[in-house]
C-alpha positions as CSV (number, residue, x, y, z in Angstrom):
1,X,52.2,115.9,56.6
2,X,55.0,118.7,57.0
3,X,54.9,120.0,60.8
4,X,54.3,117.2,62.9
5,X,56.3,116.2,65.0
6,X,59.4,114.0,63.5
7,X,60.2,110.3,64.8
8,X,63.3,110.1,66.7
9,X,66.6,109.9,65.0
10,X,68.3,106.8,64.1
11,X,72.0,106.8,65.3
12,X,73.6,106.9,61.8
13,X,71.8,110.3,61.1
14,X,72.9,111.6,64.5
15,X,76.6,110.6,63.1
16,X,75.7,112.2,59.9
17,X,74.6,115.5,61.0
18,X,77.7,115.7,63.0
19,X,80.1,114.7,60.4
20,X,77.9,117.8,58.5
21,X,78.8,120.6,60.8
22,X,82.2,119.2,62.1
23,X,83.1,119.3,58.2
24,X,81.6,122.6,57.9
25,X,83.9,123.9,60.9
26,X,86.9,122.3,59.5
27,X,86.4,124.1,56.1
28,X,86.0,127.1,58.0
29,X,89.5,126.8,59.2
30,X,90.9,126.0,55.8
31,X,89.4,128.8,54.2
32,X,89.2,131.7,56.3
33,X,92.2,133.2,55.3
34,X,91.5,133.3,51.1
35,X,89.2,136.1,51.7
36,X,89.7,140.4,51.7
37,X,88.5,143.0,54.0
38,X,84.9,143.9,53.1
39,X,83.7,147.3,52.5
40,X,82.0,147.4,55.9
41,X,84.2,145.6,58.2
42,X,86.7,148.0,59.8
43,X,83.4,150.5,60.2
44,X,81.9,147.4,61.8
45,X,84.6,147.0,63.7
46,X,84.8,150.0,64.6
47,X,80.8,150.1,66.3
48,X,81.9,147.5,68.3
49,X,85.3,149.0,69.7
50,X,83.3,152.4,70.4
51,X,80.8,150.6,72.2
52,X,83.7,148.9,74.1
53,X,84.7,152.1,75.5
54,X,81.4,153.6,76.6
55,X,80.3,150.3,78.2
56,X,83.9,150.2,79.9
57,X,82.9,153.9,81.2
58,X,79.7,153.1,82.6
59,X,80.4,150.1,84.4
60,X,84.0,150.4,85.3
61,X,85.1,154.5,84.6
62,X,87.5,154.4,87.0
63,X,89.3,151.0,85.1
64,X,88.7,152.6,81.7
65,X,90.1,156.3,82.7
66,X,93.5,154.0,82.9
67,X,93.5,152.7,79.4
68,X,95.7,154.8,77.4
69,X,94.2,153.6,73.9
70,X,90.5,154.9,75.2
71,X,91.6,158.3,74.5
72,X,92.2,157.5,70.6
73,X,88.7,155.8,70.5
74,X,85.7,158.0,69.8
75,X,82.7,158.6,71.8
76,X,79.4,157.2,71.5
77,X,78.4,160.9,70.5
78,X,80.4,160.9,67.4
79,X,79.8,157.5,65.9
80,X,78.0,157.1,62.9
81,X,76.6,153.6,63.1
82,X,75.0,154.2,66.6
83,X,72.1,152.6,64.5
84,X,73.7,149.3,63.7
85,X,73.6,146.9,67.2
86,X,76.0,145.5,68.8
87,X,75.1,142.4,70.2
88,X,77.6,140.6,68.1
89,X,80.4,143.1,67.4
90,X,80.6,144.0,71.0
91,X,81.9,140.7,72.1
92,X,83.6,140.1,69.2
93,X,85.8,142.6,70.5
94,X,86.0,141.1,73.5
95,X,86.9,138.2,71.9
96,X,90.3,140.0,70.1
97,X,91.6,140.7,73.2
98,X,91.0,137.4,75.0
99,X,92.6,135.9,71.9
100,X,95.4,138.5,72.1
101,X,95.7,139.5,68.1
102,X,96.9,142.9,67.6
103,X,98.2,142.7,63.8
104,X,95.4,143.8,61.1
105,X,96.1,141.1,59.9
106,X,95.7,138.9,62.3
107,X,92.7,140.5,63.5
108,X,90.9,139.9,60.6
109,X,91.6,136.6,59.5
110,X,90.9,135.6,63.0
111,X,87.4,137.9,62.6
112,X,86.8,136.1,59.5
113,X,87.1,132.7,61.5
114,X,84.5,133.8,63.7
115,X,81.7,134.9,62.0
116,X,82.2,131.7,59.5
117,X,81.5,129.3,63.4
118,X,78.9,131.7,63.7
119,X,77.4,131.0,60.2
120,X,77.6,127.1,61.1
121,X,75.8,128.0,63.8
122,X,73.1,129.8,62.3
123,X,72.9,126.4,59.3
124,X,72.6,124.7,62.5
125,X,69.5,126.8,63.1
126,X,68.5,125.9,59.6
127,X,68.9,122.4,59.7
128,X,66.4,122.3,63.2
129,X,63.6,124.6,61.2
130,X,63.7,122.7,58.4
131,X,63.8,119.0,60.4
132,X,60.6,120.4,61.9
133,X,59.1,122.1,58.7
134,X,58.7,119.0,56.9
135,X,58.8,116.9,59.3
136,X,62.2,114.6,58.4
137,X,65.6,115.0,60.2
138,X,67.2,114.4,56.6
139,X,64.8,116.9,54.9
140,X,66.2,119.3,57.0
141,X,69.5,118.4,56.7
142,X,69.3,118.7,52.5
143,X,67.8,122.1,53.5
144,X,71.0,123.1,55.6
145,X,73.0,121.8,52.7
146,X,71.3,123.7,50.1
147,X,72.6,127.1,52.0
148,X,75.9,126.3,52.4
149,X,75.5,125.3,48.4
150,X,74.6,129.1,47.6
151,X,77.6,130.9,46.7
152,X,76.9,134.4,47.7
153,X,75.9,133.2,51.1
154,X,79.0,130.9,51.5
155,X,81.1,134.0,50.9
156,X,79.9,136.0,52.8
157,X,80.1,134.1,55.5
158,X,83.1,134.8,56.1
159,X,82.9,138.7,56.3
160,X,79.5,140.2,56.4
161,X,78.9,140.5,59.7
162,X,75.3,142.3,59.5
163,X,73.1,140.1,57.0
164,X,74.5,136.2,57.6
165,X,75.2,137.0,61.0
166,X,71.2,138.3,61.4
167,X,70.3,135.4,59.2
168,X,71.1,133.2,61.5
169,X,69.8,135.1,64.6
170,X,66.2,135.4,62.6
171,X,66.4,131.6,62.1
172,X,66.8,131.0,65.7
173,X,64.0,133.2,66.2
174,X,61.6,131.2,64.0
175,X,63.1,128.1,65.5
176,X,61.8,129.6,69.2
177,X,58.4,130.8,67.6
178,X,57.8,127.5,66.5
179,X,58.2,125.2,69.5
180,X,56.4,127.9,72.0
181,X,53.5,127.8,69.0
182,X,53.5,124.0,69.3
183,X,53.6,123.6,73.2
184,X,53.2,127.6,75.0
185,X,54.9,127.0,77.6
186,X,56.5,129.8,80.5
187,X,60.1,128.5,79.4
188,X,60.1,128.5,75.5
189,X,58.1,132.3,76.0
190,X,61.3,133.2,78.3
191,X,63.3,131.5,75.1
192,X,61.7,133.2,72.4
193,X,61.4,136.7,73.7
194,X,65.9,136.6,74.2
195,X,65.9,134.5,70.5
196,X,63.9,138.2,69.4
197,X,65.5,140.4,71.5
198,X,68.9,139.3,70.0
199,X,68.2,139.2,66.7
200,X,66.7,143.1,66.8
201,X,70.2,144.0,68.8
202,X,71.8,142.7,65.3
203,X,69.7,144.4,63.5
204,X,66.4,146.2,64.0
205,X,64.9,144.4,61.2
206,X,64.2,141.7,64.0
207,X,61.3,143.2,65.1
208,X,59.4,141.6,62.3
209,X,59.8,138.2,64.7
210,X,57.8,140.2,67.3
211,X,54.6,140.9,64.8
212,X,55.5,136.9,64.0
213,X,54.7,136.5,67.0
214,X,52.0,138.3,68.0
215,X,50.1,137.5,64.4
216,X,50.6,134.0,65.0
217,X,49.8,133.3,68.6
218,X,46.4,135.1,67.4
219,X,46.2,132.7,64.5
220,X,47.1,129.9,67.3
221,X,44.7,131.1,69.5
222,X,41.5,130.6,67.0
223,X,42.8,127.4,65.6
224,X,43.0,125.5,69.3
225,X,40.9,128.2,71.6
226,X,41.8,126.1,74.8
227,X,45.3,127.2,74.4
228,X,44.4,130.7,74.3
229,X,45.0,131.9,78.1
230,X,48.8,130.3,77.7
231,X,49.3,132.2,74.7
232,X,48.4,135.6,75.9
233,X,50.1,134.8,79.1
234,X,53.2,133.9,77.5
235,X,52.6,137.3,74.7
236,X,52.1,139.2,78.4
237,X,55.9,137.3,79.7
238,X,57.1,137.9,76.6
239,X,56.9,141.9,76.1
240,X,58.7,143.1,79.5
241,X,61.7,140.6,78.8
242,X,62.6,141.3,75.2
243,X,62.3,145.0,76.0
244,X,64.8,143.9,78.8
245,X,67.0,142.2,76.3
246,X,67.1,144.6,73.5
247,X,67.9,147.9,75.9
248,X,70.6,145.2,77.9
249,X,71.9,144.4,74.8
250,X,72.4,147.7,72.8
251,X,74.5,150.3,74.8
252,X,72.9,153.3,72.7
253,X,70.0,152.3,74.2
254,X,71.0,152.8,77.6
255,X,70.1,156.2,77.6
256,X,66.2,157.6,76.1
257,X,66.0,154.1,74.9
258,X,62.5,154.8,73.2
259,X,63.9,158.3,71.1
260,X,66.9,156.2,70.3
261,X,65.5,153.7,69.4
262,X,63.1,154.6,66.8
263,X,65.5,156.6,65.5
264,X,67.4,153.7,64.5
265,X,64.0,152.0,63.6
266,X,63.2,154.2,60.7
267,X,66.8,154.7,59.8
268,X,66.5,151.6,57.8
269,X,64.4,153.0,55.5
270,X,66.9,155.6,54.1
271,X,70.1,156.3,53.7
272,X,72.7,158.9,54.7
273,X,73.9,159.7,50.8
274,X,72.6,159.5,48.0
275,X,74.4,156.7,46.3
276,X,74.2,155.3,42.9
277,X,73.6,152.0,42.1
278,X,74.0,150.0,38.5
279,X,71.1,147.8,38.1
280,X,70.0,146.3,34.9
281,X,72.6,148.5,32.9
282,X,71.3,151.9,34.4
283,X,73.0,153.9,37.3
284,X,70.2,155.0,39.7
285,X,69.8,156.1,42.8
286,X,69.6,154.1,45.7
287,X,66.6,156.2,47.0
288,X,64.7,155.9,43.2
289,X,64.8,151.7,43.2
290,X,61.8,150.2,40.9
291,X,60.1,147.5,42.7
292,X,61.3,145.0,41.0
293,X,64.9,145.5,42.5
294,X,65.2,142.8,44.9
295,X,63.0,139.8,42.9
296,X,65.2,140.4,40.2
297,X,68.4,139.9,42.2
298,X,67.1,137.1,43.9
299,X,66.3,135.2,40.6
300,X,69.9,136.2,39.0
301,X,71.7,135.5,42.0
302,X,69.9,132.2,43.4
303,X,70.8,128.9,41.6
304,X,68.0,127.8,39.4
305,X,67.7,124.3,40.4
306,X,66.1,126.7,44.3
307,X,64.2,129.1,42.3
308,X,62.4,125.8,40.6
309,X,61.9,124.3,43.6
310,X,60.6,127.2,45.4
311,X,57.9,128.0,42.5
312,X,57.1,124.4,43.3
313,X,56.7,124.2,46.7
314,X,54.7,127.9,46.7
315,X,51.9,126.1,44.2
316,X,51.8,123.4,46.4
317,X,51.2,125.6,49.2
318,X,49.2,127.6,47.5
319,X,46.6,124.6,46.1
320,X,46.3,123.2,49.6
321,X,45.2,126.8,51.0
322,X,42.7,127.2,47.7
323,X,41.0,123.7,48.6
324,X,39.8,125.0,51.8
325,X,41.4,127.8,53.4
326,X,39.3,127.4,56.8
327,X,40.4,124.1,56.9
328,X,44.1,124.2,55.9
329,X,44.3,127.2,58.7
330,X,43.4,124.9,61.1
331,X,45.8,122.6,60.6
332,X,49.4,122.6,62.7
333,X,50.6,122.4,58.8
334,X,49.2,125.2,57.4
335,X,49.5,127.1,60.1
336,X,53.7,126.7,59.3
337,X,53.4,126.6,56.1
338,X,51.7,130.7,56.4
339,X,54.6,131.1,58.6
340,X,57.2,130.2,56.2
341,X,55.1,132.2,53.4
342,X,55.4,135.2,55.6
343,X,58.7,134.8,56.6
344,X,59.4,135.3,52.9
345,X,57.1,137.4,51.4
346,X,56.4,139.7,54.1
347,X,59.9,141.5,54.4
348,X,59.8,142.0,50.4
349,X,56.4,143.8,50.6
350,X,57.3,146.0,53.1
351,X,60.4,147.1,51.2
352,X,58.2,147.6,48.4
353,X,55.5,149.3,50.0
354,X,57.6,151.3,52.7
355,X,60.2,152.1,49.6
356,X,62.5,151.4,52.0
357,X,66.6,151.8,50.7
358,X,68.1,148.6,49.9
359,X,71.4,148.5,48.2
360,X,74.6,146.2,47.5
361,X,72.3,143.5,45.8
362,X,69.5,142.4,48.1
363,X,72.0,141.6,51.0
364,X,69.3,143.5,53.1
365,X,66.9,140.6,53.2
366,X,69.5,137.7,53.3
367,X,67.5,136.8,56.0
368,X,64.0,135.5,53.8
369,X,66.7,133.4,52.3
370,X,65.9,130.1,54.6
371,X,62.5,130.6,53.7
372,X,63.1,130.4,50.1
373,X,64.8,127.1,51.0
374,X,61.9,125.8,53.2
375,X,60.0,126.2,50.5
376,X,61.9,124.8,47.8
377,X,62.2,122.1,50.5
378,X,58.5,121.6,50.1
379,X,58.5,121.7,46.6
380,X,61.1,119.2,46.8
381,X,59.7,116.6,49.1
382,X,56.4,116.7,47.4
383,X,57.9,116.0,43.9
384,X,59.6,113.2,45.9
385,X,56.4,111.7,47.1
386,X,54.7,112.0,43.6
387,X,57.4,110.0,42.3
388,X,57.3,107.3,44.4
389,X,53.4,107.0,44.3
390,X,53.9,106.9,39.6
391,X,52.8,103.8,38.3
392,X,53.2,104.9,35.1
393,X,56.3,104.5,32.5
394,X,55.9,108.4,31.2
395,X,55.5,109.5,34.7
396,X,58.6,107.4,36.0
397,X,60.6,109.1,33.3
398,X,59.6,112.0,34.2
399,X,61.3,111.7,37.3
400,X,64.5,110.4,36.3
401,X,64.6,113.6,33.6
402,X,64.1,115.7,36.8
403,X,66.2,114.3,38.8
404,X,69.2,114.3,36.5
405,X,68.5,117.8,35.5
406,X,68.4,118.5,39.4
407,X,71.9,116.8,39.7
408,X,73.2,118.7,36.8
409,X,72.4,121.5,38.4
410,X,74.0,121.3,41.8
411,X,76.8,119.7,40.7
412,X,76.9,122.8,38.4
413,X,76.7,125.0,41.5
414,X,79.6,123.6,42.8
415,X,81.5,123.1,40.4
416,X,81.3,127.3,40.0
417,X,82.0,127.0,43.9
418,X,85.4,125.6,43.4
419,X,86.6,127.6,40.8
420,X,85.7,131.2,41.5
421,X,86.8,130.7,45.3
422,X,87.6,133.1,46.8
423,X,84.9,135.1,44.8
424,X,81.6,133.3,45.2
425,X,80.3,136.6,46.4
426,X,80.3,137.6,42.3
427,X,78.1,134.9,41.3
428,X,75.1,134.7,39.0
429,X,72.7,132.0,37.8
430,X,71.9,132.3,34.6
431,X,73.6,135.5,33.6
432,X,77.0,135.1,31.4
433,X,79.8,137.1,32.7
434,X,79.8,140.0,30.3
435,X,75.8,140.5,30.7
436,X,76.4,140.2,34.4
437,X,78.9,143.0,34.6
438,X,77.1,145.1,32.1
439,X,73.8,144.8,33.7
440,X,74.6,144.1,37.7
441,X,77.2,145.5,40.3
442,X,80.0,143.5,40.7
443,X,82.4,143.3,43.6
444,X,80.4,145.8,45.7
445,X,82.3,144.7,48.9
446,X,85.7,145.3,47.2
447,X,87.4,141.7,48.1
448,X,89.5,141.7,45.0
449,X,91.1,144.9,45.9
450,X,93.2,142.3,48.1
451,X,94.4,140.3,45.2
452,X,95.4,143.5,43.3
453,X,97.5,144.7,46.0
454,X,99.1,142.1,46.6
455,X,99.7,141.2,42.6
456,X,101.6,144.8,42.7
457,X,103.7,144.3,45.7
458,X,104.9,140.7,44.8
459,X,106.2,142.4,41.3
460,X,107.4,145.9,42.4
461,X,110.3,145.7,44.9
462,X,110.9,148.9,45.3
463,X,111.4,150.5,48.6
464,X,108.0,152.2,48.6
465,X,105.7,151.1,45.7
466,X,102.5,154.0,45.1
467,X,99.4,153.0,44.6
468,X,96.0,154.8,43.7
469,X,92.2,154.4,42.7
470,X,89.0,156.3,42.8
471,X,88.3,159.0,45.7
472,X,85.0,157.1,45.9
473,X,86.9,153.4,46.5
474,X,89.5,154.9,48.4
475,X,88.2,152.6,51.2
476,X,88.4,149.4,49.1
477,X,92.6,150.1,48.9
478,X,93.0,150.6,52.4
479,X,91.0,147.5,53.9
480,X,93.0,145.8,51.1
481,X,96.2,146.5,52.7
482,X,95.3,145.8,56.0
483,X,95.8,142.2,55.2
484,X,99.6,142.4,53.9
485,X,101.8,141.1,56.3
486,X,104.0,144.1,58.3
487,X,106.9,144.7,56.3
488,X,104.7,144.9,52.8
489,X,102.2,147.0,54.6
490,X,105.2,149.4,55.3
491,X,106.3,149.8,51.4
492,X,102.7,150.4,50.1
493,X,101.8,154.0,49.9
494,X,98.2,155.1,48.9
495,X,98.4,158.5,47.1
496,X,96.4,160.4,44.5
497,X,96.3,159.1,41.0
498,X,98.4,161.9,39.8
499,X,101.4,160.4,41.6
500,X,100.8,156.6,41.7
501,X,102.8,154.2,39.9
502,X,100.2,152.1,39.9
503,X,96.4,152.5,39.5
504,X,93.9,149.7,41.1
505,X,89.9,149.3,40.3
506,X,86.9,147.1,41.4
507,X,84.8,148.5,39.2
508,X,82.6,150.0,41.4
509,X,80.7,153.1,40.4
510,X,82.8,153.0,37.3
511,X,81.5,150.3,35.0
512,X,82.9,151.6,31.9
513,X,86.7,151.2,30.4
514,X,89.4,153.5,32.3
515,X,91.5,156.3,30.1
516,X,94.7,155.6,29.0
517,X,96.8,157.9,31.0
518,X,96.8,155.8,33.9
519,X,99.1,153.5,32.2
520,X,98.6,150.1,30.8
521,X,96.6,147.8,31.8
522,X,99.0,144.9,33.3
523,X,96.5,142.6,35.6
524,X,93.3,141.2,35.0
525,X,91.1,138.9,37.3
526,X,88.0,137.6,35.4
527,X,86.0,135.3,37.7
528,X,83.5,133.0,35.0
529,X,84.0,135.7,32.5
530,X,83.0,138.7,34.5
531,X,85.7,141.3,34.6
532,X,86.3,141.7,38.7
533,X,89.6,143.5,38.9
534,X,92.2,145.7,37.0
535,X,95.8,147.0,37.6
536,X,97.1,149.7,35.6
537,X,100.7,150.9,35.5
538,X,102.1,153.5,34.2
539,X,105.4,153.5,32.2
540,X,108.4,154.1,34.4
C-alpha cells in the first residue's frame, strides 16, 4: 500500500539516485547559458537589491551610509514588488557579490546557474515525496524524472525565479508535513513550521501549507486520537515560530508586519493593470478569465502520456475513497492520498472561486504541478501492479500496447526537448504550431528577444546598429541586450520605430501579421511550427 514506510535502499539505487542529481547538476552547467533574460528578472532582481539596501540600513547604517552605489538604489518606499518576498532574491544578491560578477552578463548567466541548483534541489524534494507517496525509492525517482521531462518546467528552471523556485519550497513543505504527520514529534514541528515559513517568504501563496497543516493534523487527530495532545502541541510550537520566520525573513515585514502583510496577501488576487491576455484565440482581460483558464492550459501544456496517468491514478483514488470513505480515511494511505488530492485541486478552486488574476499561462500554480505527478505516479504504479497480476493473453497485450504507447510518448517528449532547446518554455502537447500560436500566448517571457538581437548585431557592423519594437515590449529588447557581451552592447541602440533600422517582435500582445512599412521581414525563428520571433528591416 502507498504511504508506508519504504524498505531501506539497496546500494545500487543509492548510486543511482546520485548519478540522477549529479547529472542533473552537470546539465545545469552546460546549459545555463543558451537561455535570455525573462520578462521578470531584472524587476526580480531588482526586489532583492532594494531589499539589500534597507536591510544594510537597519542593521549596519553606519556601514551602508558608506556605499556610494546605495544612493542609486531606491527605497523600500518606492518599490513596486514590496509584495513579492525575498527569501530567495535577497541572498541571491548576496551571492553576486561573494562571487564578484559585475557584467549583465555575467550576472545573469551566473543567476541562471543558480536558480537551475536550486530547481535540482527542489526535484530532490520531489524525489523524497514521492519515495514516500508510494512507498518505492524508484517510484519516486521516475516521479523526479517525469519533472525534469516537462518542458515548460525544465525551462524555466533556469529563469523564473517565483514559480519553480516556490515549487520547490512548497514541496519541501509537503515533505515536512508528512513526516511530522507520521511521527509528531517537537523537532519535525520546529522543521515544518521554517519549511512554511520559507515557502510563504517566496511567495504568500505558502500559506496554503499552513491550512495543510492545520486540516490535516485535525484529520490526524481523529484517525489515531492518542496522538492528539502531540499534534496540538506541536500546531501550538508551530504558530509562534513560522510567524518568527516569515517576519525574519521578509524585510517589508519588519515594520506593521500584520497591515503589510495582508496587503501583500490579497494582492494576489488582482493585478496592478489591466492586461490583456490571448487565450483560445480571444484577447481578454486578465481580470475577466473564464474558469476554465488554467485546466485548459494544464491539458495543452502537460505531455499526454501525465495527463493519462493522472486521470488514472485520480479514479483509483477515487474508487478506494467510494468503497468506504470511513475506512480509507483511516488509513495512513488515504489519509496521503487526500493530501496529494488537495495539494492539487485545492489551489485551482480557490482561483476559481476567489477569481483570483492568473496570467502568463498557469505559471501561478506551477506549484500543484508535483501533485499532478504523484498522481500520475499512482496511476502508474497501479497499472503496473495490474499487469503483473494478468493471467490472461488479451490482458497481457494490453499491457505491452500501453506500454509501448507510454514509450512513444516520452521518448516523443524528449525528443521535442532536444530540438526546441532553448525554447521548451513554448511547448504544447497536442496542439500543432499554427493552432498553438493562433489560440495560446507564445513567448510571454520574451527569451527569443535574445536570439533576435543578437541575429542583427552578428549581420550589421555598423558602428551603432538601431533597433526598435512595441512600447508595450520595450522591456523584452532591453533584458535582451543585457546578455551581449560589452563591446556589442555598446553599438546597439534602442529607439522608436520611426528611427530604427531594424524592427524586432515576440509576438506578444500583437498576434496578428506586422505592416509593411517596418521593412521586410529578414529573420524568422519557428520553434515545431509555431512562429516565436521576427526581424524586420527596413531598406537602407
Amino acid at each position: 500500500m502507498p504511504s508506508t514506510p519504504a524498505p531501506a535502499r539497496p546500494v545500487w539505487f543509492r548510486w543511482l539516485v546520485g548519478a540522477f542529481f549529479g547529472l542533473l547538476t552537470l546539465l545545469g552547467v552546460a546549459l545555463h547559458r543558451d537561455y535570455g533574460v525573462g520578462w521578470d528578472e531584472q524587476l526580480d532582481r531588482l526586489n532583492g537589491i532594494i531589499n539589500a539596501k534597507y536591510v544594510a540600513l537597519k542593521l549596519a547604517p553606519a556601514l551602508a551610509h558608506r556605499q556610494a552605489t546605495f544612493a542609486q538604489i531606491p527605497d523600500m518606499s518606492e518599490n513596486q514588488d514590496v509584495d513579492h518576498g525575498v527569501f530567495y532574491q535577497l541572498p541571491l544578491v548576496v551571492l553576486e557579490k561573494v562571487a564578484r560578477v559585475e557584467d549583465s552578463r555575467d550576472v545573469y548567466f551566473f543567476r541562471h546557474l543558480v536558480i537551475w541548483l536550486t530547481c535540482v534541489a527542489g526535484t530532490y524534494a520531489v524525489y523524497r515525496v514521492g519515495a514516500r507517496y508510494l512507498s518505492s525509492g524508484p517510484w519516486g525517482l521516475v516521479v523526479a524524472a517525469s519533472l525534469v521531462l516537462s518542458p515548460r518546467m525544465f525551462a524555466e528552471s533556469f529563469y523564473n525565479y517565483k514559480d519553480l523556485v516556490f515549487l520547490g519550497f512548497f514541496t519541501v513543505g509537503i515533505g515536512t508535513l508528512q513526516r511530522w504527520l507520521r511521527r509528531p514529534t517537537w523537532p519535525r514541528a520546529a522543521l515544518h513550521a521554517v519549511a512554511v515559513g520559507a515557502a510563504i517568504d517566496v511567495r504568500t501563496m505558502g500559506v496554503l501549507l499552513a491550512a495543510l497543516t492545520i486540516g490535516f493534523a485535525g484529520l490526524e487527530a481523529w484517525a489515531r486520537p492518542a496522538l492528539w495532545r502531540r499534534l496540538g502541541a506541536g500546531l501550538l510550537l508551530m504558530a509562534p515560530l513560522l510567524v518568527a520566520v516569515v517576519i525574519a525573513g521578509w524585510p517589508y515585514l519588519w515594520e506593521q508586519p500584520w497591515q503589510h502583510f495582508t496587503a501583500a496577501f490579497s494582492s494576489f488576487s488582482r493585478y496592478r493593470a489591466d492586461m490583456l491576455t490571448l487565450y483560445l484565440g480571444q484577447e481578454i482581460s486578465v481580470r475577466e478569465l473564464p474558469w476554465h483558464y488554467v485546466p485548459v492550459w494544464i491539458l495543452v501544456t502537460t505531455p499526454l502520456p501525465y495527463v493519462a496517468l493522472f486521470l488514472a491514478g485520480v479514479a483509483v483514488v477515487v474508487a478506494a475513497a467510494v468503497r468506504g470513505p470511513l475506512v480509507w480515511l483511516r488509513t495512513t494511505a488515504g489519509r496521503q492520498d487526500l493530501l496529494v488530492l488537495a495539494w492539487f485541486f485545492g489551489p485551482l478552486l480557490a482561483i476559481i472561486v476567489l477569481h483570483s488574476v492568473v496570467y502568463d499561462g498557469w505559471r501561478h500554480l506551477y506549484f500543484v504541478y508535483p501533485a499532478l505527478l504523484l498522481l500520475a505516479g499512482r496511476g502508474a504504479q497501479a497499472a503496473w501492479r495490474g499487469w503483473q497480476r494478468a493471467t490472461t493473453r488479451p490482458a497481457l497485450l494490453a499491457g505491452y500496447a500501453a506500454a509501448g504507447l507510454l514509450v512513444l510518448g516520452l521518448g516523443h517528449t524528449a525528443l521535442r526537448m532536444v530540438l526546441d532547446h532553448p525554447y521548451q518554455n513554448v511547448y504544447f502537447s497536442f496542439l500543432p504550431g499554427p493552432t498553438a500560436e493562433r489560440l495560446f500566448e507564445r513567448d510571454y517571457w520574451g527569451l527569443s528577444g535574445r536570439e533576435g538581437v543578437e541575429w542583427i548585431m552578428a549581420h550589421d557592423s555598423s558602428a551603432t546598429v538601431t533597433v526598435a519594437t512595441e512600447a508595450r515590449t520595450a522591456l523584452m529588447l532591453h533584458n535582451a541586450q543585457l546578455l551581449l557581451p560589452p563591446k556589442e552592447r555598446a553599438r546597439l541602440s534602442m529607439v522608436p520605430p520611426a528611427q530604427a533600422r531594424y524592427f524586432l517582435t515576440t509576438y506578444r500582445w500583437h498576434p496578428g501579421p506586422y505592416p509593411d512599412f517596418l521593412g521586410r521581414e529578414v529573420y524568422v525563428r519557428r520553434v515545431n511550427g509555431l512562429k516565436l520571433l521576427s526581424v524586420f528591416e527596413k531598406n537602407r
